[in-house]
C-alpha positions as a printed NumPy array, in Angstrom:
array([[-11.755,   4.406,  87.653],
       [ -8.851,   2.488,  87.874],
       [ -6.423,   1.69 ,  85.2  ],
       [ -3.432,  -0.293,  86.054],
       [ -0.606,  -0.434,  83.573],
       [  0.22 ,  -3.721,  82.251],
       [  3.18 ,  -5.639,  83.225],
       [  6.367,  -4.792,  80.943],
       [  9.263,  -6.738,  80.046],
       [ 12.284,  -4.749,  81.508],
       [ 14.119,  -4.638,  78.177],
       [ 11.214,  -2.516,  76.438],
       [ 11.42 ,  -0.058,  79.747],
       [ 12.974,   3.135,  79.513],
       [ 15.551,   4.391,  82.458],
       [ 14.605,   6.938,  85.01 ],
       [ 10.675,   7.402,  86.867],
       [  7.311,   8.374,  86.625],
       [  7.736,  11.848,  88.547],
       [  4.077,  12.329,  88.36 ],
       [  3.209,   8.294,  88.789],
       [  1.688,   5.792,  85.908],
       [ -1.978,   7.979,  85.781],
       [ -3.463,   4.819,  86.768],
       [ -6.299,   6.753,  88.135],
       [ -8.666,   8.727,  86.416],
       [-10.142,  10.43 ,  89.528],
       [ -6.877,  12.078,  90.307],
       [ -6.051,  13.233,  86.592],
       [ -4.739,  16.789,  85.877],
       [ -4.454,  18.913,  82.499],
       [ -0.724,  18.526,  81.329],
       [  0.279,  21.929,  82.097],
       [ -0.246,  21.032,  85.612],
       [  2.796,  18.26 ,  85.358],
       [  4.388,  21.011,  83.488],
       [  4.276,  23.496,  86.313],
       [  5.267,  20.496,  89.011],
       [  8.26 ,  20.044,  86.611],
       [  9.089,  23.453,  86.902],
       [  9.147,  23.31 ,  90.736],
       [ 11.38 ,  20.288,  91.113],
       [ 13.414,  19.724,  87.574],
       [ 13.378,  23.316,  86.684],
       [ 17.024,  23.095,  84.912],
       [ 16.329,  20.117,  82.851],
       [ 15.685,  19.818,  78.981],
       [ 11.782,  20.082,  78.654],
       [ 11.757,  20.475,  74.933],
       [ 14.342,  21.157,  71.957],
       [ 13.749,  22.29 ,  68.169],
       [ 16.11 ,  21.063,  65.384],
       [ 16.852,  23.292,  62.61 ],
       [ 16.497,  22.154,  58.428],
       [ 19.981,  19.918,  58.483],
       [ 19.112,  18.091,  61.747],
       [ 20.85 ,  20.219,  64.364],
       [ 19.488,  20.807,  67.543],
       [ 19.338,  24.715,  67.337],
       [ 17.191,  25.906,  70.607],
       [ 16.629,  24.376,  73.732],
       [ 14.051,  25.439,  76.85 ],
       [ 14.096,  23.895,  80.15 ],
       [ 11.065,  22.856,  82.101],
       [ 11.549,  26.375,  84.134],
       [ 12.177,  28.137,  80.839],
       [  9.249,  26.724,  78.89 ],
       [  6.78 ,  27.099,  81.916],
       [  7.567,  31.179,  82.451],
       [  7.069,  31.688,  78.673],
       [  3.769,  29.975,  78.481],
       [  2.494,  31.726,  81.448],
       [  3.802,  34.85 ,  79.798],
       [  1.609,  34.206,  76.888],
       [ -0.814,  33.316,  78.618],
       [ -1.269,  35.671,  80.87 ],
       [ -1.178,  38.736,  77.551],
       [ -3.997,  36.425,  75.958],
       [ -6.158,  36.459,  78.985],
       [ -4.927,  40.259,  80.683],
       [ -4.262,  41.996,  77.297],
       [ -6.646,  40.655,  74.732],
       [ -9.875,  39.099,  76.726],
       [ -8.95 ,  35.174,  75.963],
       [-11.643,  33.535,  78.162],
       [-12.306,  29.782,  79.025],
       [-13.498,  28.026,  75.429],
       [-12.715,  30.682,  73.17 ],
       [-10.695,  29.76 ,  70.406],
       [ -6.712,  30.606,  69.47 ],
       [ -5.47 ,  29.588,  66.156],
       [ -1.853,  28.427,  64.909],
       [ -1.159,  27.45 ,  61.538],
       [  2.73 ,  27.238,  61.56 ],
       [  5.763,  24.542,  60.747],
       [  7.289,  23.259,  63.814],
       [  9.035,  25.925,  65.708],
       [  9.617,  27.12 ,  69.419],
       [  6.607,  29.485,  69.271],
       [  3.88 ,  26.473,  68.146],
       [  4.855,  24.399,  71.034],
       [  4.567,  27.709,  73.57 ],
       [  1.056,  28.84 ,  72.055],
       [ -0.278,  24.989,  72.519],
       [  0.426,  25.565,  76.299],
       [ -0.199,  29.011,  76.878],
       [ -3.618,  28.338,  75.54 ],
       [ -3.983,  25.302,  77.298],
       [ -3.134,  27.875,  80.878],
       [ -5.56 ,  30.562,  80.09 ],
       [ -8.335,  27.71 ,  79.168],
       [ -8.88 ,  28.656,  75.519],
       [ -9.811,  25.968,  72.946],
       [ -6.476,  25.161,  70.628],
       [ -7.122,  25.503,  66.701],
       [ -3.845,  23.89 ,  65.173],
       [ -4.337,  24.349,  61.4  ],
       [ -2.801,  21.476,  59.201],
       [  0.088,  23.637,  57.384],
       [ -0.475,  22.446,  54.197],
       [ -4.336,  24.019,  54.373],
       [ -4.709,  26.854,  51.417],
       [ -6.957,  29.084,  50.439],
       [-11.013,  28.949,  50.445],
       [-10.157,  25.7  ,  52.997],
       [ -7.924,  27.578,  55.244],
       [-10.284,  31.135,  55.47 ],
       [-12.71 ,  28.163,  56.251],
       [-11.121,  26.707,  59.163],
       [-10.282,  29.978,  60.73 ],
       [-13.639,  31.227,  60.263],
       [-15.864,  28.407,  61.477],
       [-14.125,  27.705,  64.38 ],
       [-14.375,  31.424,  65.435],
       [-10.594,  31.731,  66.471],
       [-10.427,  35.221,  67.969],
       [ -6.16 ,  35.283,  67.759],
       [ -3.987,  33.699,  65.374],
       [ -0.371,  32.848,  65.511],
       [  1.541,  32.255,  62.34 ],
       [  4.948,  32.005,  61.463],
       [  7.076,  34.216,  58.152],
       [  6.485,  31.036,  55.849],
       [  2.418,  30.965,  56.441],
       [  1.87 ,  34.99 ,  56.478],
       [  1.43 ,  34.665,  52.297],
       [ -0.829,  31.735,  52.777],
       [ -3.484,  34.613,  55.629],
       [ -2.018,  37.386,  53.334],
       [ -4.316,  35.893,  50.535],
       [ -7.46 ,  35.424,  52.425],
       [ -7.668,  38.191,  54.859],
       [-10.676,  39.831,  53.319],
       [-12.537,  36.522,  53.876],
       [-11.52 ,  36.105,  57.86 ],
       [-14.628,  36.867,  60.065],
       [-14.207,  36.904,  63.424],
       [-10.289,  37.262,  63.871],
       [ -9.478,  39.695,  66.065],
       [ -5.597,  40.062,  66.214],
       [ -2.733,  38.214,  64.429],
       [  0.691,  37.339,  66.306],
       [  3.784,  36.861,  63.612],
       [  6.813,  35.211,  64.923],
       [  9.105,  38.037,  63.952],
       [ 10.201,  41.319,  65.219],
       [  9.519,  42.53 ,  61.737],
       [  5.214,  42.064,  62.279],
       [  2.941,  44.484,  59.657],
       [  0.591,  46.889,  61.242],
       [ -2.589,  44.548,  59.925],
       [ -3.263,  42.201,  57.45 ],
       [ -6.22 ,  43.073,  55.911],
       [ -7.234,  44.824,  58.25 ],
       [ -7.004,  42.701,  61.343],
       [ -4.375,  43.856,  63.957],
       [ -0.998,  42.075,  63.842],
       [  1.827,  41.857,  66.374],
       [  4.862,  40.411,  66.908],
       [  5.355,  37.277,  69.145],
       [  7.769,  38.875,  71.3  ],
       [  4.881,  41.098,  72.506],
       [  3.909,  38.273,  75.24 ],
       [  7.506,  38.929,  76.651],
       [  5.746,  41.877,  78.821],
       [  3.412,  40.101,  80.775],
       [  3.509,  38.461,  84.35 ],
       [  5.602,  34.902,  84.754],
       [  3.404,  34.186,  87.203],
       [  0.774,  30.81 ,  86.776],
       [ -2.112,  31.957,  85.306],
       [ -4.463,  30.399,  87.83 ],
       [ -7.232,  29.909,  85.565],
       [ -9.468,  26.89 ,  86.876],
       [ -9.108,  24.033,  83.806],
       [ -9.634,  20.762,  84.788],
       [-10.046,  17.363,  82.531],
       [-13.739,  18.069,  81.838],
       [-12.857,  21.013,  80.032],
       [-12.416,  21.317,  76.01 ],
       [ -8.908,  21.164,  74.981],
       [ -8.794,  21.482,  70.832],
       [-10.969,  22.067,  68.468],
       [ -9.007,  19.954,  65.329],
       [-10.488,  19.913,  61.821],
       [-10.633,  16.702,  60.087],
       [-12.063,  15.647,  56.88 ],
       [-15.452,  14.652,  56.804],
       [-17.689,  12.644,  54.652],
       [-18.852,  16.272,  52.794],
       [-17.017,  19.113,  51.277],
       [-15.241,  21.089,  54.241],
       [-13.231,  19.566,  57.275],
       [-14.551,  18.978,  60.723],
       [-14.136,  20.086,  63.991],
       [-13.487,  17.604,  66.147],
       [-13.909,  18.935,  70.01 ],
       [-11.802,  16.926,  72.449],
       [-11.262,  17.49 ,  76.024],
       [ -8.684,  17.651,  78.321],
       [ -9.333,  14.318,  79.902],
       [ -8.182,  13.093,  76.432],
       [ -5.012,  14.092,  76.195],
       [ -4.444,  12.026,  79.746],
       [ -5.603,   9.071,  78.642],
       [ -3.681,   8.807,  75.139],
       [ -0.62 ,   9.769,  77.899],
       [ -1.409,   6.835,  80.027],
       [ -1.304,   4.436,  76.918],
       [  1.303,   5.73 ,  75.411],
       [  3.708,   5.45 ,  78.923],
       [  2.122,   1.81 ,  79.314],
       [  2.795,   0.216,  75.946],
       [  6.024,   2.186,  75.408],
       [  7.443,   2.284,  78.772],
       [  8.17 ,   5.538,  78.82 ],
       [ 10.176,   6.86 ,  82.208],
       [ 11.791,  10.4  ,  82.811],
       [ 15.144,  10.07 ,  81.22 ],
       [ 13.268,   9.309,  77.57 ],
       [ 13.782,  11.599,  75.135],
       [ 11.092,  11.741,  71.99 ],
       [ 11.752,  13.147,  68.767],
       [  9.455,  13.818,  66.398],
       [  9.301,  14.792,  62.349],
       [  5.834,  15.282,  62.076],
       [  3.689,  18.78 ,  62.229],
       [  2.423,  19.816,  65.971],
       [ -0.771,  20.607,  63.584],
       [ -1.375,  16.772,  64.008],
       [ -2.521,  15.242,  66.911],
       [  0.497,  12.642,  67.129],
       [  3.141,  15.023,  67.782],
       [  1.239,  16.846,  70.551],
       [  0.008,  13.975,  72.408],
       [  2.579,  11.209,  71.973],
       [  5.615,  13.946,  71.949],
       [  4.755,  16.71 ,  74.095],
       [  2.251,  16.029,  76.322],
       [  3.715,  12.669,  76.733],
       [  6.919,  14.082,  77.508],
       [  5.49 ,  16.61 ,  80.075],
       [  3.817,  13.453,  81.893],
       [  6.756,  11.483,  82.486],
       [  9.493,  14.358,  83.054],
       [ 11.412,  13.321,  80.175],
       [ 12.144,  15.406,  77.095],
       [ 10.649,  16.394,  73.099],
       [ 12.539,  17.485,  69.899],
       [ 10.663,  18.525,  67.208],
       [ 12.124,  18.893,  63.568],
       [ 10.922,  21.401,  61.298],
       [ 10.214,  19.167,  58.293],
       [ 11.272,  14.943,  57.162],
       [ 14.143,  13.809,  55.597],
       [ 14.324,  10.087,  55.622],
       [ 17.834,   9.641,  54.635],
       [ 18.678,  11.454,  57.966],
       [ 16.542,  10.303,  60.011],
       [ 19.05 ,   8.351,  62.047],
       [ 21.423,  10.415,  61.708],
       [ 19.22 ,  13.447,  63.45 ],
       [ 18.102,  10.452,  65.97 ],
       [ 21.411,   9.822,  67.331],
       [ 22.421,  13.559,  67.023],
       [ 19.453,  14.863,  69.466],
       [ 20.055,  11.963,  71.906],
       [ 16.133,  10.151,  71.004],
       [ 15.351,   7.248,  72.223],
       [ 11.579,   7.206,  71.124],
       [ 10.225,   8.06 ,  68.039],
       [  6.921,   7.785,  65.957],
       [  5.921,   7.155,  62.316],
       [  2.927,   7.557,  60.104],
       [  1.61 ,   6.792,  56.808],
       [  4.084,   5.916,  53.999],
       [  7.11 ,   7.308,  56.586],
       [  8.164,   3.937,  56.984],
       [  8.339,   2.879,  53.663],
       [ 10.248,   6.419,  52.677],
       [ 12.687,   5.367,  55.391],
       [ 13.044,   1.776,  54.226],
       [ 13.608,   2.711,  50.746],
       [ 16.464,   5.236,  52.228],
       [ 19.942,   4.407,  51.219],
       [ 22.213,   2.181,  53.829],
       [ 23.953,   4.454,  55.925],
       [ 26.32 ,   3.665,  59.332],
       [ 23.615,   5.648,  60.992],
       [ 21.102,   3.089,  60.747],
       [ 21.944,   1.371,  63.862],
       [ 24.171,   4.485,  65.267],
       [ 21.17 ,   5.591,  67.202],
       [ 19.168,   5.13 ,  70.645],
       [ 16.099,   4.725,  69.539],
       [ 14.519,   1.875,  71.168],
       [ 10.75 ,   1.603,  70.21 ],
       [  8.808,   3.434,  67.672],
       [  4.666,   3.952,  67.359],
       [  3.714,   2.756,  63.702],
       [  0.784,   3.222,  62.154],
       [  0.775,   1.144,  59.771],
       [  3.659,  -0.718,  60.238],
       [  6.68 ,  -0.878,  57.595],
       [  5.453,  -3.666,  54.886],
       [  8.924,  -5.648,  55.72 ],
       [  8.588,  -5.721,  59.326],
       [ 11.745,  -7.976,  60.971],
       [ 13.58 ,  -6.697,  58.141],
       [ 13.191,  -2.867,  59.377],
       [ 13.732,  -4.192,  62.909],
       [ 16.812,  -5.938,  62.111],
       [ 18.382,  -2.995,  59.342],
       [ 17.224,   0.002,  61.733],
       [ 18.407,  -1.995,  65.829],
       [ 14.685,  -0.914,  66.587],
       [ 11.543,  -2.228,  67.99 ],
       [  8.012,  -1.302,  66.138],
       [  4.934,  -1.015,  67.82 ],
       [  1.695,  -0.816,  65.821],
       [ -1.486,   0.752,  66.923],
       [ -4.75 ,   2.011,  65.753],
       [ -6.451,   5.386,  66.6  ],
       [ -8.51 ,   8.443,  65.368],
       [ -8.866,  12.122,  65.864],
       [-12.262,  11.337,  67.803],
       [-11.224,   8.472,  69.303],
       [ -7.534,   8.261,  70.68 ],
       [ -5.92 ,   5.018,  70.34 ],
       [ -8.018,   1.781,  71.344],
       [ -6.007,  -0.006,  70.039],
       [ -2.443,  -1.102,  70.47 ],
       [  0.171,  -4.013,  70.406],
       [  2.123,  -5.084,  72.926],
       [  6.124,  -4.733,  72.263],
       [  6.157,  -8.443,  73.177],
       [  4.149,  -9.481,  70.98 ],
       [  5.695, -10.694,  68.338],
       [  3.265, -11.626,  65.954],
       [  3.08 ,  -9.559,  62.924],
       [ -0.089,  -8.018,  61.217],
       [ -2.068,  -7.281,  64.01 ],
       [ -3.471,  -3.693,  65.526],
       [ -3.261,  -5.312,  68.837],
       [ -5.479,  -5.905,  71.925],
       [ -8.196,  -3.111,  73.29 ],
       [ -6.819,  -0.619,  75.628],
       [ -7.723,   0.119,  78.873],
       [-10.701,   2.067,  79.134],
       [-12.056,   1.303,  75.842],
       [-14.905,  -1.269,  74.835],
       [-15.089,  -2.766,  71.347],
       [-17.498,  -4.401,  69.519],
       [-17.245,  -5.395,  65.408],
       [-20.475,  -5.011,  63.353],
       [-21.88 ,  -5.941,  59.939],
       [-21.912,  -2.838,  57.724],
       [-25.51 ,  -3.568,  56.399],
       [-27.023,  -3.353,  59.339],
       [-24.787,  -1.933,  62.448],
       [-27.033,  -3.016,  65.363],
       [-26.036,  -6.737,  64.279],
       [-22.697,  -7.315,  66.058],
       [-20.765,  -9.84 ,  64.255],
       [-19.498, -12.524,  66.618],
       [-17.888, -14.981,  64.078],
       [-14.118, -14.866,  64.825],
       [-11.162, -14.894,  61.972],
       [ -9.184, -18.161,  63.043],
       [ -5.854, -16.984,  61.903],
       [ -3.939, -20.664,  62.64 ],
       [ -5.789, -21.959,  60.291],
       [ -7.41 , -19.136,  57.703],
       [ -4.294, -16.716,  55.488],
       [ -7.156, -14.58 ,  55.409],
       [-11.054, -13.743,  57.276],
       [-13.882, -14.862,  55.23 ],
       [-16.112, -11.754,  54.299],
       [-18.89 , -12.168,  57.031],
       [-15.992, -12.476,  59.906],
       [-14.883,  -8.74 ,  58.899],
       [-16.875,  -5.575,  59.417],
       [-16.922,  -2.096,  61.014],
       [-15.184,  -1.077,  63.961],
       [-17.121,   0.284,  67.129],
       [-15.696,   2.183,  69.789],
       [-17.251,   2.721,  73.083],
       [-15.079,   4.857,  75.637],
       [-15.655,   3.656,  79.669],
       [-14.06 ,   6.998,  80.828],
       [-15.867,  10.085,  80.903],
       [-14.48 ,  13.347,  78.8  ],
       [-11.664,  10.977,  76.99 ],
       [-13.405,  10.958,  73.352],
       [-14.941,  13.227,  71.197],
       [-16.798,  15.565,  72.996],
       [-18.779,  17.065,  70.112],
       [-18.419,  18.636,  66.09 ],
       [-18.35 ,  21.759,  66.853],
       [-21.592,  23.776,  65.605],
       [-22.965,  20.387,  63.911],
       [-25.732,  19.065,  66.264],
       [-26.663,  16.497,  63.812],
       [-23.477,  14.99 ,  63.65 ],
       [-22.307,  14.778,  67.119],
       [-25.94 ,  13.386,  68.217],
       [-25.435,  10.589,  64.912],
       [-21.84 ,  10.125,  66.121],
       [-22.699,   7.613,  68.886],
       [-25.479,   5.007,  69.169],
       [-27.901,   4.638,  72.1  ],
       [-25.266,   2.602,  73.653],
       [-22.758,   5.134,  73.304],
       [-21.051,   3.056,  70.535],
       [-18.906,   5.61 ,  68.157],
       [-18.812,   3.763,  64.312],
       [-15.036,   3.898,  63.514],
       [-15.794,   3.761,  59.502],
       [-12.981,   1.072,  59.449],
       [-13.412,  -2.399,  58.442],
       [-11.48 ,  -4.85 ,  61.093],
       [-12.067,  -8.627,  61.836],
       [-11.379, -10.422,  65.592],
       [ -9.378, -12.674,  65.494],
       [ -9.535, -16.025,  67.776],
       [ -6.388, -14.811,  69.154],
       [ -7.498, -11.988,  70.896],
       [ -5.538,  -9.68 ,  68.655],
       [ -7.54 ,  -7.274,  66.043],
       [ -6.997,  -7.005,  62.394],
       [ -7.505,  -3.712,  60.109],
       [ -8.9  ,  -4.534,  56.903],
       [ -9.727,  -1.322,  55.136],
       [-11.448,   1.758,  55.289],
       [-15.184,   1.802,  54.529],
       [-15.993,   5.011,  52.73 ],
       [-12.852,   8.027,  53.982],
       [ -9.222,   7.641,  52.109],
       [ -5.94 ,   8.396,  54.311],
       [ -3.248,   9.419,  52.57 ],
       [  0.481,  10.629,  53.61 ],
       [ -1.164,  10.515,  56.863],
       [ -3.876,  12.625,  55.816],
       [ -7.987,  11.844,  56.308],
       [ -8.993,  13.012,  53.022],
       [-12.376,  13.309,  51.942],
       [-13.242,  12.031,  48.364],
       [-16.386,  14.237,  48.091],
       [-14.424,  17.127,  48.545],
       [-11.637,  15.955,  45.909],
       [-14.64 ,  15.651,  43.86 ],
       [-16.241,  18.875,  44.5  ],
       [-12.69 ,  20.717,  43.794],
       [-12.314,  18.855,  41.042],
       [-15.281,  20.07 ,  39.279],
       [-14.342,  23.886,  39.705],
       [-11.937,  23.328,  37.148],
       [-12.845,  24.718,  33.51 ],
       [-12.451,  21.451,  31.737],
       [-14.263,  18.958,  33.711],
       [-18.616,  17.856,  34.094],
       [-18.061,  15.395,  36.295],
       [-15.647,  13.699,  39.088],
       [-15.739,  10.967,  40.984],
       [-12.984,  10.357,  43.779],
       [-12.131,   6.32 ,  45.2  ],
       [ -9.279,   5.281,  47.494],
       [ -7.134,   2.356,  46.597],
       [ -4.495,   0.418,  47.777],
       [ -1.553,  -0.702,  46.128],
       [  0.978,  -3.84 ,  46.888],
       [  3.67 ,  -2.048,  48.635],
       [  2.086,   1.183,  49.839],
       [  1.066,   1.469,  53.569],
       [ -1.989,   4.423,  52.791],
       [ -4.465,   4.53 ,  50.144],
       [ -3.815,   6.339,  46.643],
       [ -6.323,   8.641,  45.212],
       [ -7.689,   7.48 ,  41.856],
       [ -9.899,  10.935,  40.423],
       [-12.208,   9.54 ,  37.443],
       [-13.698,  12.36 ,  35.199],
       [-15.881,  12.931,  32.98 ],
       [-15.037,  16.224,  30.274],
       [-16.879,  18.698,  29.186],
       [-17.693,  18.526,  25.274],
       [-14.746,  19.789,  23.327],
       [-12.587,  20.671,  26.263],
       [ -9.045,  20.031,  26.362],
       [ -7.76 ,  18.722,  29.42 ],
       [ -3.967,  18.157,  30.702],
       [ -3.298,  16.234,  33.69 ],
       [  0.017,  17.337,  34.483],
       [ -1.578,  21.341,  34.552],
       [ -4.584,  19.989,  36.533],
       [ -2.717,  18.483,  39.1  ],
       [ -1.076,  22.05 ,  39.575],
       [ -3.824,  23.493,  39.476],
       [ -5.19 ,  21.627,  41.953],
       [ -2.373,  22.227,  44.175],
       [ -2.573,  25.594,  44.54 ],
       [ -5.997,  25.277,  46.216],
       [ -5.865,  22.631,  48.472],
       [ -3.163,  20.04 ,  50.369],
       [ -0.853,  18.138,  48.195],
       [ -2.71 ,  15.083,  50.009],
       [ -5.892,  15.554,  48.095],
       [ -4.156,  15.801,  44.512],
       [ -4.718,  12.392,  43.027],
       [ -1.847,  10.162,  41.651],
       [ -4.499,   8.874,  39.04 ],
       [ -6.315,   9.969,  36.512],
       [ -8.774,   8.318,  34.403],
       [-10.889,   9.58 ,  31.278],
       [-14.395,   8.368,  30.765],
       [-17.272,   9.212,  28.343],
       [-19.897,   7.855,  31.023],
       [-19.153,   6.047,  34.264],
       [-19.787,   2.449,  34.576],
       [-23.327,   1.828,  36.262],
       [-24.389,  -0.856,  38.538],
       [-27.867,  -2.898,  37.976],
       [-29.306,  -0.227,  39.876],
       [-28.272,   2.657,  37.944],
       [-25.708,   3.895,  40.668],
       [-22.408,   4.291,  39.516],
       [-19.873,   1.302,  39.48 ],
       [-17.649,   2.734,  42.368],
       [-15.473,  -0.682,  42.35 ],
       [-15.114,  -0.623,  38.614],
       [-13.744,   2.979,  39.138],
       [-10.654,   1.813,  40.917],
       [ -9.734,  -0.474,  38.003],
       [ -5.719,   0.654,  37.204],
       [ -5.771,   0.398,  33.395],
       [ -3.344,   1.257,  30.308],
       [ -5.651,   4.305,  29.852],
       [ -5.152,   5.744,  33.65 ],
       [ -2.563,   8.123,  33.728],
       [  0.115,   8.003,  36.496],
       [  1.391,  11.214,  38.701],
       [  4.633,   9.569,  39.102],
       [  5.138,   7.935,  36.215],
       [  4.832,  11.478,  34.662],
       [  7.659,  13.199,  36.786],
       [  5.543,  16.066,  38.042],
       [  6.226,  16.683,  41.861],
       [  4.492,  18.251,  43.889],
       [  5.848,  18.875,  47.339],
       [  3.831,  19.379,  50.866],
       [  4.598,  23.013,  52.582],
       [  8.05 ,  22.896,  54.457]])
């Protein structure tokens, strides 16, 4: 199938080529490494990726030649050494470093299955995530070995663990452990190992709608396609170099910072951890001229103090999802274009704006290679056609707005399956091959889509979190009969807060400052809720079901995690 990029003003273009042309056709798309390794062949001296230490500074930096050799080198130990074969799984559950970017390509070259663990994953979740997904090898870094240290009696099916540090235990628990540096002995050579698009790429856990996170199985074929977009509606070229703040355990900075980079010969720098008062100040120091934002990122960097670095940078264009609250107001403080989009884990990005658009609000127009259809919520094999006329309507009336569904016109680009969950992957698209987004967007009679809301899953600090399972922790605690978990949205906040509404047991005490702490020990800072409320019985419908919208009331009696000064920070 062909997909021709769209035409793009020359201003939002970035200097230098497509080395490896615009992937315009699916029939002759590779796996990534394979631009990697053509990279290595003719640009073998230039910058393919860079990490920046805690204070901003670019501290390593591998060439295209460099990084291939190393990942073949790994690699080849995974598949010669320890037995790696095509689809079984290698873990990493690390902060950004050298090592996370090498293991996400090795195992890409010896046609295992990636497993990139969200860092902030703890206990029973974590042992969960390794052991489900059947990961036979595991690479951690110094800061995570307390996190496996903890769990190791739990872990199933590991096989070996690889620590990046010369100073690498005999076990943990039991289970073999090695240092990095052991890949160093194996053959430079290519691999050779026969992975084409049609092959599964990651295996990424996600939360669903009960208790544990999913795994979401994706396929090579994927990654190319995000690619495509991404060089399309960013005009990405070869002398582009992307920067990036958030984890490689995401899909954002793998895709639309690696991979992407790889694609068009230009180069990555990852940063171990955020700091929005430096942001522009580590922009201009590693050269970017891309970079992308998530969640409330924006709004931390808007709420930064004015420094002579916030136009003392190359950054061009930036991917926002959302984007900042005070839009030409960020463009104009920051010398910056912002480009909004829409996307899942399953899905890639179907959505995204044009950088010459210029009207605010919107998620864009359908991308290439995607089919979209909005339906009522009640009854999703009614497609609602009304469209939102936004000239004359501040807002769409409630039958003009309802769920998002995706249908993907290129084979092995999507979600490919949840791994070991039949049921859900046969549920997970329609007879028509229609996947239900569980987002709530209107069409607007501008072409243009609108996002509205989500339907039943929370996201917050970039995070898919599950309110089930903030329930279900929730009730482990000594003090508390019942929980129930809603998403809301405040004012000025780009994601949704968690409001956690309880019910006590008799005679317990219960303090919300220790609970929260609690809580965080156990699971990701995301899923600790900002607010609290006390009830003696929830509010019930006419039906007898609980009052869900009555449950995100704000009210003097719901206590406030910031207004209380507790902080709780994610892993770093």
């Amino acid at each position: 199938m062909k997909l021709p990029l769209r035409p793009r003003d020359e201003k939002y273009i970035g200097k230098g080529t497509l080395p490896n042309g615009p992937l315009d056709d699916t029939d002759k798309w590779l796996p990534i490494t394979r631009y990697l390794e053509a990279g290595a062949e003719s640009y073998p001296e230039k910058t393919m990726f860079s990490l920046g230490d805690s204070d901003g500074k670019v501290a390593e930096s591998y060439s295209y030649g460099e990084t291939n050799i190393w990942a073949n080198r790994v690699a080849n130990g995974l598949v010669d050494e320890f037995g790696i074969e095509k689809g079984d799984k290698v873990g990493m559950y690390m902060l950004n470093c050298s090592e996370y970017v090498i293991s996400i390509i090795a195992a890409h070259k010896s046609g295992a299955v990636q497993v990139p663990i969200n860092k902030d994953e703890k206990g029973d979740r974590l042992a969960y995530v390794i052991n489900y997904s059947e990961m036979r090898v595991l690479v951690v870094d110094t800061q995570s070995l307390s996190y496996i240290s903890e769990i190791a009696d739990k872990l199933e099916n590991l096989e070996a663990i690889f620590l990046v540090s010369e100073d690498a235990p005999a076990d943990i628990g039991g289970i073999r452990t090695l240092p990095f540096s052991t890949f160093d002995q194996y053959s430079s050579e290519n691999p050779g190992v026969d992975v084409t698009i049609a092959d599964k790429e990651r295996c990424m856990f996600t939360s669903g709608t009960t208790g544990m996170p999913k795994g979401v199985i994706r396929d090579h074929g994927g990654v190319i396609m995000t690619v495509r977009s991404f060089i399309q509606q960013q005009g990405l070229r070869s002398e582009d170099i992307l920067m990036t703040v958030l984890s490689l355990g995401h899909a954002n900075a793998q895709v639309m910072c690696l991979f992407v980079s790889v694609a068009v010969g230009g180069s990555a720098v990852f940063f171990p951890r955020f700091s929005a008062s430096n942001f522009w100040k580590w922009a201009a120091g590693c050269g970017a001229t891309g970079a992308n934002m998530l969640g409330a990122v924006p709004e931390y960097i808007w709420a930064s103090p004015l420094s002579e670095w916030d136009s003392k940078h190359g950054i061009r264009m930036m991917l926002s999802g959302p984007a900042p609250k005070k839009l030409r107001e960020f463009e104009e403080r920051f010398n910056t274009k912002i480009v909004e989009g829409y996307g899942s884990t399953e899905m890639g990005m179907p959505l995204w704006k044009d950088p010459e658009d210029e009207k605010p609000g919107s998620c864009g127009f359908p991308v290439e290679g995607y089919h979209l259809e909005i339906r009522d919520p009640q009854n999703t094999d009614e497609i609602i056609d009304k469209l939102w006329d936004v000239d004359k309507n501040p807002a769409p009336a409630e039958e003009e707005k309802g769920l998002l569904f995706i249908k993907p016109l290129v084979p092995h680009t999507t979600l490919d399956e949840y791994f070991k969950d039949e049921k859900r992957t046969r549920n997970a698209f329609d007879d028509q091959g229609f996947f239900n987004s569980d987002d709530l967007f209107a069409a607007g009679t501008d072409g243009r889509y609108y996002f509205m809301g989500r339907y039943s899953r929370i996201r917050v600090s970039g995070e898919n979190v599950d309110p089930v399972a903030v329930a279900d922790v929730s009730e482990e605690h000594a003090s508390i009969r019942e929980a129930v978990a809603v998403g809301l949205r405040l004012p000025d906040i780009s994601d949704d807060e968690i409001k956690l509404n309880l019910i006590l047991n008799e005679g317990a005490d219960f303090d919300p400052v220790e609970f929260c702490e609690w809580m965080a020990e156990k699971v990701m800072v995301a899923m600790v809720p900002r607010f609290i409320e006390i009830y003696e019985e929830f509010p019930l419908t006419s039906t007898q079901k609980i009052a869900v919208s009555e449950l995100k009331n704000i009210s003097d009696s719901t206590w406030d995690r910031h207004k209380s000064g507790l902080k709780l920070r994610s892993r770093k």
